[in-house]
N, C-alpha and C positions, 0 to 999 in steps of 0.2 A: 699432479694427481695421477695416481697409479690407474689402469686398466679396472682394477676390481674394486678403485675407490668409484669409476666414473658408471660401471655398470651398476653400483648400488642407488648411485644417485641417479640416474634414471631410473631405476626400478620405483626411487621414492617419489619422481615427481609422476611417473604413471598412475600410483596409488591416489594423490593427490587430484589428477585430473580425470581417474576414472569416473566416476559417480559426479563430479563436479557440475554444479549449473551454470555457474555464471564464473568466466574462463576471462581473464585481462590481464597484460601485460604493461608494465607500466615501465617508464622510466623516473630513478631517482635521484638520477648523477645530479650534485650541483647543493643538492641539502647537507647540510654540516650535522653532527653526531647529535646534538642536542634534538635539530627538527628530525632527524630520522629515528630517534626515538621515541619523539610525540608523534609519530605519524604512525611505528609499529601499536605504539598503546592506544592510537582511534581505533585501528584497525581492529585490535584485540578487543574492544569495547563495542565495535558493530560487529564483531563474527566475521571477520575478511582475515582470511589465512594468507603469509605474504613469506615468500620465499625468493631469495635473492640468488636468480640463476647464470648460469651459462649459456648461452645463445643452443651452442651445438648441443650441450646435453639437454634440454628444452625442447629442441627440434628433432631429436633423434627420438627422445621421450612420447613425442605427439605423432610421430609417425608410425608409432607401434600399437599405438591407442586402435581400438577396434568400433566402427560405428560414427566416427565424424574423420572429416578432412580436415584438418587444422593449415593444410598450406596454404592457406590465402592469409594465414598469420603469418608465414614464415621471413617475406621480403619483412617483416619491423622487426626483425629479431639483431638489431645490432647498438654498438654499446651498452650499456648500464641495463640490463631486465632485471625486473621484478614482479615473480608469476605472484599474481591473487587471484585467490579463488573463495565464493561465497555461495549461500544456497539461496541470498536476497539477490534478482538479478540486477537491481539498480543499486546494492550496497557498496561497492567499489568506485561507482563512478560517483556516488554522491561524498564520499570521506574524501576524492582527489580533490571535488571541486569545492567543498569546503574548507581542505587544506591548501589551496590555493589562493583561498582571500586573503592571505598572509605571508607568500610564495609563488614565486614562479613556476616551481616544482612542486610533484612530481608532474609529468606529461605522461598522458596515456597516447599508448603504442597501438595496442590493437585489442578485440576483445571479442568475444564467442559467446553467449548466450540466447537461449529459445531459437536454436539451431540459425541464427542468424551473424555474419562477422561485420563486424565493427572496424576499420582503418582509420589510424588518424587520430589524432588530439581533439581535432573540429569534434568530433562523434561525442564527445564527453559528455557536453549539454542534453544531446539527445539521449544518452543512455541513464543520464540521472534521473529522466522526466520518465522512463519504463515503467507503468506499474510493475509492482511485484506481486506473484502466484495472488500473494495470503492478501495484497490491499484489493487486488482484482477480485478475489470471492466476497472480500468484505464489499464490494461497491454493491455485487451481483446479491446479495444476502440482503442488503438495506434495499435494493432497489422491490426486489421480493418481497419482504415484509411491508414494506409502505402501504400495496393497496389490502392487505391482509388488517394491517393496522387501522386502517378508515373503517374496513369492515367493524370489527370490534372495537372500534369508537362507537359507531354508528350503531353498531346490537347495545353496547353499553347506554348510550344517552336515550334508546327510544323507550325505554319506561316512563323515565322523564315525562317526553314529551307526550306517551298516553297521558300518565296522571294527569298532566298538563290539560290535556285534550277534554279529559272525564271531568276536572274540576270546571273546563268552560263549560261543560254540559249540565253540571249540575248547576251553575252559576244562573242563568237563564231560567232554570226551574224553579229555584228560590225566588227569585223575583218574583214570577209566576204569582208562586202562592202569597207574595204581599203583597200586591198588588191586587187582587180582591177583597183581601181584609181593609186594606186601604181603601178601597171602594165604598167597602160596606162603615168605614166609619165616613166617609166621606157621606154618605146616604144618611147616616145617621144627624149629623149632624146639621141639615138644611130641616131635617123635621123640629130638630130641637127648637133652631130658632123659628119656627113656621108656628110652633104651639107658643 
């Protein structure tokens, strides 16, 4: 690789990890051509962009990067990388670890998202359990509407249970009024037999 093939490729992988959220390095050495191209087509199907790098141009990449420190990635930066990067922060770690019920590979290396670094393979389980932004507003949005929703349950059913209320009211007054006509034939009827 010529000098101005290795400065374009870093310039691409800075493009890639500028704006990026969710930053993991994985390793894939060990999958054969067929799993490593059902593993690009998951990838392409959750939105994980996945570029099979060079350690140095990687490292030299992220050292230029302005606003995070990427060196506490840099000691996994050997053998076989493959940067992915997504805007879902648990999208990468959940397509490893479900391509791994079938594989030993890939292994993830290291990983950077919500300004936190991730070491290690061990971290995988933990990063696929991360909500993500959009499931986190979704929790905080239901959790909001809930008591909003009793409310207007509760305005919705209390007609109901007026009517409800006015029919026992009127309930009781009907009686009311038969219950003296029923007197009065009750009255009538002791004269009947009395004559």
């Amino acid at each position: 690789m010529t000098k101005e093939e290795k400065v374009l490729v870093i310039q691409e992988i800075k493009e890639l990890l500028q704006d990026a959220k969710a930053v993991y390095v994985a390793d894939l050495e060990g999958l054969n051509a067929s799993q490593t191209s059902d593993f690009r087509r998951q990838a392409f199907k959750n939105n994980v962009q996945l570029r099979v790098v060079k350690n140095t141009l990687l490292q030299k990449a992220m050292e230029q990067i302005e606003g995070v420190d990427y060196s506490e990635m840099f000691e996994t930066f050997k053998g076989n990388s493959t940067l992915m990067i997504a805007d879902t922060a648990n999208a990468p770690a959940k397509l490893i670890q479900g391509f791994r019920k079938n594989a030993e590979k890939p292994a993830l290396k290291s990983a950077y998202l919500q300004e936190t670094f991730y070491i290690g393979d061990n971290q995988l389980s933990a990063l696929a359990n991360i909500k993500s932004r959009e499931e986190m507003i979704g929790e905080i949005i239901g959790l909001l509407q809930s008591p909003i929703q009793r409310v207007v349950s509760a305005l919705q059913n209390k007609p109901e249970t007026v009517e409800a209320k006015a029919e026992e009211a009127t309930a009781p007054a009907v009686e009311e009024t038969v219950a003296p006509e029923a007197a009065a034939e009750s009255t009538d009827a002791p004269e009947a037999s009395a004559e």
